[in-house]
N, C-alpha and C positions, 0 to 999 in steps of 0.2 A: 504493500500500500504506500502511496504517495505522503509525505510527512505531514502532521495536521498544523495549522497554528500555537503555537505556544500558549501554554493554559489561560491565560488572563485575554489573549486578543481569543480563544474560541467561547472564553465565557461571555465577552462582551457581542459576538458577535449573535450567539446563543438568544442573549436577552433581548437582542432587538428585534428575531425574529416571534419570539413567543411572551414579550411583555403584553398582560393584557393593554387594553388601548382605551385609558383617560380621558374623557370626554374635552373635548376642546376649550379650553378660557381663553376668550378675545381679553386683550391686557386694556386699560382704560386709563386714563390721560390724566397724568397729575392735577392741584391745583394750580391755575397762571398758563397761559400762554404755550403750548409746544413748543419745542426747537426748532423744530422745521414742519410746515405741513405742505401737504401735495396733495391738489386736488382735482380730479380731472383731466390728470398727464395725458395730454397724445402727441404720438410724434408719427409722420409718418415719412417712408422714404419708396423710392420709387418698385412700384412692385412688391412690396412689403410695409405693414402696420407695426412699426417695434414697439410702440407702447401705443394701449389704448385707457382711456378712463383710468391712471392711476392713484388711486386713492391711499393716502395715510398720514397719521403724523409719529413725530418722533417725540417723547417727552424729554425735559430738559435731564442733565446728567444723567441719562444711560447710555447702556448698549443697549444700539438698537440692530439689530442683524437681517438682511436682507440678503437671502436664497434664492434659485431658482436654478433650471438648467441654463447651458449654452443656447443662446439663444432669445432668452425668457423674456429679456430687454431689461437684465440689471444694467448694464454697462449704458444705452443711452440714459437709461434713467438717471442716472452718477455724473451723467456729463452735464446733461441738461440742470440738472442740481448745483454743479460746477460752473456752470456757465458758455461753457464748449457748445451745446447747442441748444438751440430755441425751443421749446415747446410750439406745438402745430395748436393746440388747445391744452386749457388748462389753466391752473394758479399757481404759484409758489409764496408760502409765508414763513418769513422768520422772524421767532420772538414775536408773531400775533401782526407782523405789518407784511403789507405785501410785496413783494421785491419782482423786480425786472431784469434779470442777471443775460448782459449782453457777452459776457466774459468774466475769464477766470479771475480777473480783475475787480468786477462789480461784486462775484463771489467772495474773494478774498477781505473787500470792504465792507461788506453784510456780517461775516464773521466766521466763514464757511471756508474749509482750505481741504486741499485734497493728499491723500501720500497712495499715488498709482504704486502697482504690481514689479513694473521693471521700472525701477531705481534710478532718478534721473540727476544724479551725481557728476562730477568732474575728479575724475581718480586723482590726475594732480595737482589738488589744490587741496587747501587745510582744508578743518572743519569748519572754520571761521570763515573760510573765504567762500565755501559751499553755501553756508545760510545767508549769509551778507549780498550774497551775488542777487541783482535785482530788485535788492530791497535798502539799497546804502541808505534812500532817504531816512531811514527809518533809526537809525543808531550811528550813522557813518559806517567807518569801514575801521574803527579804532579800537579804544578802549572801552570807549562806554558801548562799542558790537559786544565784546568779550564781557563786559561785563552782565548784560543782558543773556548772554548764551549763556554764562556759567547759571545765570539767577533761573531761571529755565529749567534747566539740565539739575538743581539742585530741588528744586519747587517738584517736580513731575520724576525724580529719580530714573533721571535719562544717563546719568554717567558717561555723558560726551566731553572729551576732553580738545577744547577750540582749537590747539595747534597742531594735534595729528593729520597727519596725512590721509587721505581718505584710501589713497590706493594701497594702504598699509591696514587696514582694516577690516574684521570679517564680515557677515553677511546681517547679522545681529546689530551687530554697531552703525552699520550704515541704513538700518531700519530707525534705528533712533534720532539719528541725525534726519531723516526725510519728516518725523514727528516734531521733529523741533524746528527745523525750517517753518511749518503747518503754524507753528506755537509761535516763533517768532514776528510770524506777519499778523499776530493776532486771534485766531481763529478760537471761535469758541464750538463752533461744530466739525468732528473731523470725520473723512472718508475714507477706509483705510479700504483698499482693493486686494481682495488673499493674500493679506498681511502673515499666515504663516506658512507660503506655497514652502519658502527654502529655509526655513530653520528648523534646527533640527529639535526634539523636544526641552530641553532644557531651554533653549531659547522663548519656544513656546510660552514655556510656564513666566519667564520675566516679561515677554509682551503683556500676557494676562495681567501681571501684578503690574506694571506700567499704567495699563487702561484702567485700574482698580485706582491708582493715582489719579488719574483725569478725571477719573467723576466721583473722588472724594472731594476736587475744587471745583466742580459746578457745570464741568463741559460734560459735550456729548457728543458720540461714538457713532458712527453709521459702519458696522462691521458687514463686508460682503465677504463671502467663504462659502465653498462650497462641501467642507467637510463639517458634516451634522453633528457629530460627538463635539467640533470645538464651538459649534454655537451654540450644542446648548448647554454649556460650560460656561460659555465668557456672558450670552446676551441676557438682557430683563425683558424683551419683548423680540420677535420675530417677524418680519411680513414676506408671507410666499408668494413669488410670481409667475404663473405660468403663462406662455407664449401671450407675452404682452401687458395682460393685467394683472392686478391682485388679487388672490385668493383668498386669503386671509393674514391677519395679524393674530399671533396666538403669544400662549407663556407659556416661554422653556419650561416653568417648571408642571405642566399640566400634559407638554405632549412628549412624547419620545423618538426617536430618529427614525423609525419604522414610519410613523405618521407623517412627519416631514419629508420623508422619502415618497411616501404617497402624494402628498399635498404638489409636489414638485414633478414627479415622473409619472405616479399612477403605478408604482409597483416598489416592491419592498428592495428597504438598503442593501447591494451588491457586497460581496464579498471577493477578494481576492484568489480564495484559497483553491487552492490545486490538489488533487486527492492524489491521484494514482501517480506514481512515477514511469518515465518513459526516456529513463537518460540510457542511451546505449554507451558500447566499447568502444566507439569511433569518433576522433578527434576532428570536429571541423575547422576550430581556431584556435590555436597554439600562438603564445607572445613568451619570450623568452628575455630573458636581462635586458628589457628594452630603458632606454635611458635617452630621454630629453633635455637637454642642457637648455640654460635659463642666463638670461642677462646677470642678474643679479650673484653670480658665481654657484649657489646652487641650483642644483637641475630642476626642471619645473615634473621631470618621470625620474626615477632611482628604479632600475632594478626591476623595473617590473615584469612579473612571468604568472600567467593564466593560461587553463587550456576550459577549452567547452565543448564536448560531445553532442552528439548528437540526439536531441530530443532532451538538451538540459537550459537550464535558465541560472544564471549566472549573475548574480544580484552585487552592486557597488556600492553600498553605503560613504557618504563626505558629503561633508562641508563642503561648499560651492569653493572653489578655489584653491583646491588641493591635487590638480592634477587631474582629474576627470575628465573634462574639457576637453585636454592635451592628448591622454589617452584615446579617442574617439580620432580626434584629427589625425593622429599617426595610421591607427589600423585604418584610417577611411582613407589614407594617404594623402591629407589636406598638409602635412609634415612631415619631415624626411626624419628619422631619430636619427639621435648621434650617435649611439651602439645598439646591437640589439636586431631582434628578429621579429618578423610578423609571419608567420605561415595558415595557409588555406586548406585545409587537408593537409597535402605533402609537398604544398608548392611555396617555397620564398616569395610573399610579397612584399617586403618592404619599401622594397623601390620603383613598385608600380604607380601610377596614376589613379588619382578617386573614379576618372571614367573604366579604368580597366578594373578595378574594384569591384565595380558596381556590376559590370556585366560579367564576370567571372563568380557572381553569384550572393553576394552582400546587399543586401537590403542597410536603409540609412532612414533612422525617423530622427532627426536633430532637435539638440537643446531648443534650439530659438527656430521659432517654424517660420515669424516672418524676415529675418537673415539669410537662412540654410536650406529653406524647404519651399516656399512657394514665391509667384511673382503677383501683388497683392493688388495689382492694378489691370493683371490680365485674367481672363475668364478660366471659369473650372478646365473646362476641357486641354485648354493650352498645357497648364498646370497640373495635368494629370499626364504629360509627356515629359514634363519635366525632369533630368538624369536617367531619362529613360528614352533620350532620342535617337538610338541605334537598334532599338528592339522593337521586336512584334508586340503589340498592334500596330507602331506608333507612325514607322517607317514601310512603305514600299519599294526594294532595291533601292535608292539612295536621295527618296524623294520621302517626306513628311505626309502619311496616308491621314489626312484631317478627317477626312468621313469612319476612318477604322478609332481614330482617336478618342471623335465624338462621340459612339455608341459604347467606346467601351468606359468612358466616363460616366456614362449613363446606366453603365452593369453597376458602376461602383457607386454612384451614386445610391443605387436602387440597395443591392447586398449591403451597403456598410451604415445606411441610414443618415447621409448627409444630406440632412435638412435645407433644401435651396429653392428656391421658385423656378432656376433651370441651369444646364451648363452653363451658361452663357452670360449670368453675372461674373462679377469680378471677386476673386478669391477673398479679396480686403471687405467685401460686403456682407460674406460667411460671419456666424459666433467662433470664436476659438475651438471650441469642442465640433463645430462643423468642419475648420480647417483641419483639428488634429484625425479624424475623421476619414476625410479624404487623401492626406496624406498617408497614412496606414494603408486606406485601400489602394493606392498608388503601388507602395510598395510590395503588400504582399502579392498584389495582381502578377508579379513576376518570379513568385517560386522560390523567394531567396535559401540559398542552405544557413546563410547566418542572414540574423537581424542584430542592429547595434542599436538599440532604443536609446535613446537620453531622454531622462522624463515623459516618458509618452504619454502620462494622463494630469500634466502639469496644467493648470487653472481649467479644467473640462468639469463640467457638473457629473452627480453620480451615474446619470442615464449613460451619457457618453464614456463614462470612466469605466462601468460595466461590462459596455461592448465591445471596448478597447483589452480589455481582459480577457474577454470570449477569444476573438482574433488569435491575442498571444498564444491561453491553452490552444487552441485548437492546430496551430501551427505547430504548437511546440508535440502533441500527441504525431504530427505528421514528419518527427524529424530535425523539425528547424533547431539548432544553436543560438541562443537568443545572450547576447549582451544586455541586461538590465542597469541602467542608473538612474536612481531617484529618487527624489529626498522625501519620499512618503515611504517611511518604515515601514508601517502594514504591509504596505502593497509588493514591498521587497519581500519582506519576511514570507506574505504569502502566496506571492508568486515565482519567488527562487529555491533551486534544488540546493544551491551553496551561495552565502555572503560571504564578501571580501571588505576590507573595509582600507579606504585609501585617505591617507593622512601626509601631508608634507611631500607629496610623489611619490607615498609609498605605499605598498597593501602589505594590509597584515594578517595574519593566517586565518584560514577558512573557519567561518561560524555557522554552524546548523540552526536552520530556523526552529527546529521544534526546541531548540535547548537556551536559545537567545531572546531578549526581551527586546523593545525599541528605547529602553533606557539603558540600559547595557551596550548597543548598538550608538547612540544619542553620547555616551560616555567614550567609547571607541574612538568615533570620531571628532571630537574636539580635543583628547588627547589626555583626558582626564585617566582614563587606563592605565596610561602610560606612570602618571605621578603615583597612581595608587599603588603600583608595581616598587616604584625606585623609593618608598618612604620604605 
């Protein structure tokens, strides 16, 4: 039999599917004014309704957490909130007056500030000169800046220290610093967008104790996440949105993740877990002393040596920034190592090409889909030929078969459940969980013997994150060798036959998931292991 999850993730996952189900509590509105109310949101864009009628308010110092899948219309809802785009119909009130927010500007002036998903930092420059940027009016650019960020940073126990470096910093530290930029322009309502897609659990738990600061002094939280155990941990109130509008507003403490799972997909919360095993004797990717040298005189790879057979799943536990990254680009041949081997079966590739890679049989779902994966301004169909313009369907002897292209975008469209009005929109038009979606079905539509995932179900709601997991077993029973990385422990732990955990460029010895926690894992990789070892 295939290993089960480890006792505490099967008991939890146990509870959600057989807790009885608590009658629903709509939460109700302090006294004074909401923080923010929304009433009658509509936006629409051509060919699609992304929000219709959206109804709710937020009360002043909570968490308030807003769910839904890819798609749902969190994301313009957040903007529009923001100021990024207009409402087509509808109100917005904050503090009880009604506001006109043309821009993030008019937003930031009302008291509203946002901290997006991907990090929009300047690696070299301090921390001081990160929050300062764009906002000199406001303190200069001196002492009385510093002294304001330190009063901040002490007030909200953000522990930013102003003259670091930012490119010197983990993934944690520079979440705090985008909260405190948020704080520094004033903001008394903040938007944190899957604030903990990349931390790893201990960070978690000081985000939560952070926000637990923020509304001991009066502000309020608009948490969007699409992992249900942490909102109903962190939030005081919920509103589910399905395709466009809102469903309801409930209290974390009345429903449970089963019900929100429901409220948002119509089917119960997915599981990761992999029952049966299907690892064969045969090696399809072998990496040997592979070593990346780094400006900085240490290597950005040390030493690294992994092998993945066939029919196994090969799980990466780290901290964003330890080499992971690096790892993918070598074997994808986006980088040549400075020592070290990559083999295919029994073939050296290290010094091949990402296009001879790719047709020699590697499948590539990347970190960043709108970087490495699609073209966000050209139509599905284009984009589903993408790194794959030498192969069948895509080509005819050495011409581009656009009629083979465009039906078979439309198998994958149809098999993978990418939610579109038709090929023929633009890739940037799709939800994330539609892009990551069609990206999958891209790839595996060509057979790969390996798949190198990075993150494959990074900011996707649970529908999409479910069948993103279908895909993997199902390939993985067929054969495939699967490279896993990704900073959702669960989803490692219960989708890998072995964990590795990579620290400083380096991995360190294989962890069994049925014997491993994500706190243990979570401790591995920040290097706390390591200290508990050397005392």
């Amino acid at each position: 039999m295939r290993r089960k999850l480890p006792a505490p993730l099967r008991a939890r996952t146990r509870s959600v599917a057989i807790t009885a189900s608590p009658p629903l509590t709509r939460t109700t509105a302090d006294a004074g004014p909401p923080a923010v109310e929304l009433e009658g949101i509509t936006k629409r864009f051509p060919g699609v309704v992304a929000n219709k009628d959206v109804t709710f308010s937020v009360r002043r110092g909570t968490v308030h957490a807003i769910v839904g899948e890819n798609g749902a219309g969190k994301s313009t809802l957040m903007k529009i909130l923001y100021g990024v785009q207009r409402p087509d119909e509808g109100t917005i009130k904050v503090g009880g007056q009604l506001v006109n927010l043309h821009s993030p500007s008019d937003a930031i002036a009302a008291g509203i500030g946002m901290v997006f998903q991907h990090f929009m930092l300047a690696d070299n420059l301090t921390v001081l000169e990160n929050v300062v940027l764009g906002a000199e009016k406001l303190h200069g650019i001196g002492d009385k800046a510093r002294r304001e960020i330190q009063r901040i940073s002490d007030a909200y126990k953000l522990d930013v220290d102003p003259d670091a470096l930012v490119s010197e910093l983990g993934v944690g530290a520079r979440q705090r610093i985008e909260i405190l930029k948020v704080l520094y322009r004033g903001a008394k309502t903040l938007i944190l967008d899957e604030p903990t897609a990349v931390l790893v659990p201990q960070e978690v738990d000081e985000l939560f104790d952070q926000l637990a600061e923020l509304k001991d002094e009066g502000l309020t939280v608009l948490f969007i996440s699409h992992k249900l155990d942490e909102v109903l941990k962190v939030a005081d109130s919920i509103t589910v949105i399905r395709r466009g509008t809102t469903i309801d507003t409930v209290d974390p403490k009345s429903v449970n993740a089963r019900q929100l799972a429901e409220l948002m997909v119509g089917s119960e919360l997915p599981s990761p877990t992999t029952e049966e095993s299907t690892v064969t004797d045969r090696v399809l990717l072998s990496v040997e002393d592979l070593v990346l040298g780094g400006g900085s005189g240490r290597p950005l790879l040390d030493g690294i040596s992994l092998t993945i057979h066939a029919g196994e799943v090969l799980g990466i536990a780290g901290v964003e920034g330890n080499g992971q990254a690096e790892l993918v680009e070598v074997i994808m041949g986006m980088r040549e190592p400075t020592s070290g081997t990559v083999h295919l079966e029994t073939t050296d590739i290290s010094d091949w090409g990402t296009r001879e890679i790719r047709e020699a049989g590697v499948g590539y779902i990347p970190e960043d889909r709108h970087r490495h994966a699609l073209l966000l301004e050209a139509p599905l169909w284009e984009n589903r030929i993408l790194g794959h313009q030498t192969e069948s369907p895509n080509v005819k002897g050495q011409l581009i078969d656009a009629a083979a292209a465009k039906a078979d975008t439309q198998r994958i469209v149809g098999e993978y459940d990418v939610r579109t009005p038709s090929i023929f929109v633009t890739a940037g038009s799709l939800s994330g969980g539609n892009q990551q979606k069609l990206i999958i079905g891209r790839e595996m539509s060509h057979h790969p013997k390996v798949l190198i995932a990075a993150h494959p179900t990074r900011g996707v709601d649970v529908g999409a994150q479910s069948s993103i997991w279908d895909h993997i077993r199902a390939a993985r029973r067929e054969g495939l060798a699967v490279l896993l990385i990704s900073a959702d422990l669960e989803e490692l732990i219960g989708l890998s036959d072995t964990i590795r955990v990579i620290l400083r460029g380096k991995l360190s010895g294989e962890f069994d998931p049925d014997a491993v926690t994500a706190e243990d894992l979570g401790a591995a990789m920040t290097g706390a292991g390591e200290k508990e070892q050397t005392r």
